[in-house]
N, C-alpha and C positions, 0 to 999 in steps of 0.2 A: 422395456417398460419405462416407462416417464417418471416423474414426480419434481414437485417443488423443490427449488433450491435451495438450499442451508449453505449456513458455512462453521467451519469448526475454527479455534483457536490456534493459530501458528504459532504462540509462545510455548503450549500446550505439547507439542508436537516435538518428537527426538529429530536431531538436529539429518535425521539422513532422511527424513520425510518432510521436512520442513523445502516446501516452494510446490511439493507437486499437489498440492489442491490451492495453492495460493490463485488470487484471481488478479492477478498480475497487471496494472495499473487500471483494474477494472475490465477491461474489455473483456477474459470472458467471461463474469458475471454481466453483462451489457448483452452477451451472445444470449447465453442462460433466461437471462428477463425475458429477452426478443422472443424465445422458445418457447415460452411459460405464457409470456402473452398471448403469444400466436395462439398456441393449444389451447386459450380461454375463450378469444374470441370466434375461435374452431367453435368449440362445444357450444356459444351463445348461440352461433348463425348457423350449426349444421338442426338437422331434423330428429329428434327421436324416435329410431325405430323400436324400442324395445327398452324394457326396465325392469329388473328383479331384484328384490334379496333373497341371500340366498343362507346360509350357517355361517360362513364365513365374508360376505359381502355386500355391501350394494355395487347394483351393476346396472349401468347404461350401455347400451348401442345406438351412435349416431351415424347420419349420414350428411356427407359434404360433397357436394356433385357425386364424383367417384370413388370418392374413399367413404368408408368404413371402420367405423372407431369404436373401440371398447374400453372404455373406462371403470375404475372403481370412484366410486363416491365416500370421501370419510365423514365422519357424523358432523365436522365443521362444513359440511358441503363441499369443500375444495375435491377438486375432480382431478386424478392421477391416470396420464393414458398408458394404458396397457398393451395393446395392438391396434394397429393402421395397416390397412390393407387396402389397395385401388384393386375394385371389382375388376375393372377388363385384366387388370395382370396379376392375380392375386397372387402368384409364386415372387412377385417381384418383391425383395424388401426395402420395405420404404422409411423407417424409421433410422437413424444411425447408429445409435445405439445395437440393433439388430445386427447391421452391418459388421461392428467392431465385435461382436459376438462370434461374427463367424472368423475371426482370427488364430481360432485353435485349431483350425485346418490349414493353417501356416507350418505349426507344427506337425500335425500329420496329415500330410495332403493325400497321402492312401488310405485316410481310416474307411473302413469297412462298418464296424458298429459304433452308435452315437446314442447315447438316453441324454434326455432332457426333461429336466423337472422342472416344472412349474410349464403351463400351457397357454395360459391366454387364448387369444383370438385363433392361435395356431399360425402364423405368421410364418417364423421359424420353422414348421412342420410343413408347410408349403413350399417352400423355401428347395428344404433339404429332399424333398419325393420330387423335385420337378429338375433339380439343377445336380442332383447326385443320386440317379435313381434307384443304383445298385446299394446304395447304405443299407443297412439294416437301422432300423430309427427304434427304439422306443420311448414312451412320453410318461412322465407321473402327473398328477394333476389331483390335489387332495380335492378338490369341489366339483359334486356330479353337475352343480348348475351351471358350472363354466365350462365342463365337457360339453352338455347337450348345446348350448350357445354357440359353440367353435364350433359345431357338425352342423347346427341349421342355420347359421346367419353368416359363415364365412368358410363351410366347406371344409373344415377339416374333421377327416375322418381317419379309421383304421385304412388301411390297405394291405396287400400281398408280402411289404417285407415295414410297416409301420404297426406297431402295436402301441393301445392309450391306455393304461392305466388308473381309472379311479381310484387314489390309494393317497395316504401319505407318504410323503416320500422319504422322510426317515426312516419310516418303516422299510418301505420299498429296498431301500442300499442296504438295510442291515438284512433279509430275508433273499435277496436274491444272488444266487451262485452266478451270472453272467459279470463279463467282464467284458469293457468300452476302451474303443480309440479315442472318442471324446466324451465328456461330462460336457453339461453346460446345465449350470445352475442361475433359473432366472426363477426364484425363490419370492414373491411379493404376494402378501395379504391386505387387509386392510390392518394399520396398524389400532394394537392391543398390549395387554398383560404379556401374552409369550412371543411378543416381537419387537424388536427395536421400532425407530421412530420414523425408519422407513419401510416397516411391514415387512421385513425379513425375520424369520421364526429365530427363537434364539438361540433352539438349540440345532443349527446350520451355521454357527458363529463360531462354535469353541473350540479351540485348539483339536481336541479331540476329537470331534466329529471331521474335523479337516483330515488330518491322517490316515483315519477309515477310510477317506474317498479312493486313497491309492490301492488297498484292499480292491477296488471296483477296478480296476485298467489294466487295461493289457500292459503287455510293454512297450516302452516309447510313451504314452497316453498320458492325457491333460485335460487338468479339469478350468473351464470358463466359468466366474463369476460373474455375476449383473450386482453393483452394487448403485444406488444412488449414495454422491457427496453427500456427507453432513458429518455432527459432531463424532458419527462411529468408526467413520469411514478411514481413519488412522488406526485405528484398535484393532479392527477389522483386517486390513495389510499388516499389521504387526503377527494377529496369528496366522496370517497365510504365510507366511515368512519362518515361523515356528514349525510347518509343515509341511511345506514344500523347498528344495533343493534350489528352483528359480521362479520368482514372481516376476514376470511383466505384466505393466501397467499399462492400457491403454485409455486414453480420454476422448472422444468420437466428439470432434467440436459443433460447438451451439446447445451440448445439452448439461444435465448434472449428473450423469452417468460416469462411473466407473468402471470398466471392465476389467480383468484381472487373469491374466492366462498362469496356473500353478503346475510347474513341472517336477513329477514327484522324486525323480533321481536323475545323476547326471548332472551335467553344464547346460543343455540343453542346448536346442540351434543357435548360434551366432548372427549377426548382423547381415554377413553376406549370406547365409545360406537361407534364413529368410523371405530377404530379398527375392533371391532366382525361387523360390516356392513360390510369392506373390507375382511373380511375372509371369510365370508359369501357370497359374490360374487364372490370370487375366488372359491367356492368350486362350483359353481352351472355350471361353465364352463371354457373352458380354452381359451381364446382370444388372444392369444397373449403378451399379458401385466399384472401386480400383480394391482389390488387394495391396495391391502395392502402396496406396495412399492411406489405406488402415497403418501403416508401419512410422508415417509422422508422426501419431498421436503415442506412440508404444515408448515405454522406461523402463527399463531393467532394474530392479531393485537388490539391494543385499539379501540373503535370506542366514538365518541362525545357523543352519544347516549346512553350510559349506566354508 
């Protein structure tokens, strides 16, 4: 998911977090703008295929040659992209953000089961049926208008080992007995009262609800965050830190995305073994994107817990 960039206070900020959202002699806020631009003049020159609100949203679908974009509209009008998908390749991901998401298959390049909460376009969900067939997928997705949306205007549906969820997702983790190789939590509303100020629910923020997630994972297993930059996005690392064993950070350049890979016990993998996972996945197909080049943007963090 997209969104406008903010920036939070580095005096503010405890001195082992201080530099990695810095925008460092400007350039990648310059990156950042470029992105923001881009995706404005996107949304000016693409076409309106489709428009709703829905409980929890307004929502666009446009089109730009061959891609396809789904945005949330906030009541300032500013438009936050959610999924991009090119019709002829729709399994391809095209967003970076996306890309840096799939890094928790770094850490388990065998996972077998993956849930993903929060759905969009389904980008991701195309993605993972076309490029890892044999996963077992399932998807939460609290909005029935953003489900029927992802099945009639970009093709994502149920299949044979994919199941979709109309549900909330807090609900969903606290009610369900299955347990995942990977989490990937890409959690974004329109922001409100029970979300921060980038549309992330807030009770998906608290110490507490972080801990539960390891409840959900097999062994070995990690959970992906989607956070966009801004003033939380410190607080936010701090409790992930609180409750998981290792936080890495990754930053997917040109956007204001955060990604955040939490390994619930353990050291977790190392530098080199990483490494030969991401080589290793690049050689078995060509996607689009390097694994191995998601691994510039990654930081190892302290966590409380070790």
């Amino acid at each position: 998911m997209g969104g406008k960039v903010t920036r939070d206070s580095a005096e503010e900020r405890p001195p082992h977090l201080r530099g990695l959202f810095s925008w460092g002699g400007g350039g990648n806020m310059r990156r950042s703008l470029l992105i923001a631009l881009s995706l404005l003049l996107a949304s000016c020159q693409s076409v309106l295929v489709h428009e709703v609100r829905s409980s929890f949203s307004h929502i666009q679908i446009r089109d730009q040659g061959t891609q396809r974009t789904l945005f949330f509209i906030a009541d300032s009008g500013a438009a936050s992209l959610e999924t991009v998908i090119d019709l002829r390749q729709p399994h391809r991901l095209q967003h970076p953000y996306s890309h840096a998401m799939m890094a928790g298959l770094l850490y388990r390049p065998d996972a077998s089961a993956c849930l993903l909460v929060g759905l969009g376009g389904g980008a991701i969900v195309r993605f993972l049926n076309h490029d890892f067939p044999e996963m077992r997928l399932d998807v939460v997705e609290i909005d029935p208008v953003v489900v029927t949306l992802a099945r009639e205007f970009f093709g994502t549906a149920p299949g044979p080992r994919t199941r979709i969820f109309t549900e909330d997702g807090f609900e969903y983790l606290r009610r369900t007995p299955d347990r995942y190789d990977v989490i990937l939590m890409d959690t974004h509303l329109k922001p409100g009262e029970q979300t921060d100020r980038t549309g992330v629910p807030s009770r998906f923020k608290t110490v507490a609800f972080l801990r539960s997630l390891r409840e959900r994972l097999r062994p070995s297993g990690v959970v992906v965050f989607n956070l966009l930059g801004g003033p939380d996005t410190t607080a936010d690392i701090e409790n992930m830190q609180a409750a998981f064993t290792v936080v890495d950070v990754f930053r997917p350049a040109g956007t204001g995305n955060v990604i955040v890979v939490g390994v619930p016990s353990g050291g977790g993998p190392g530098d080199g073994e990483l490494l030969q996972q991401a080589r290793a996945l690049d050689q078995r197909s060509e996607r689009g994107f390097s694994f191995e080049r998601l691994l510039d943007g990654r930081r190892r963090m302290r966590s409380a817990l070790r």
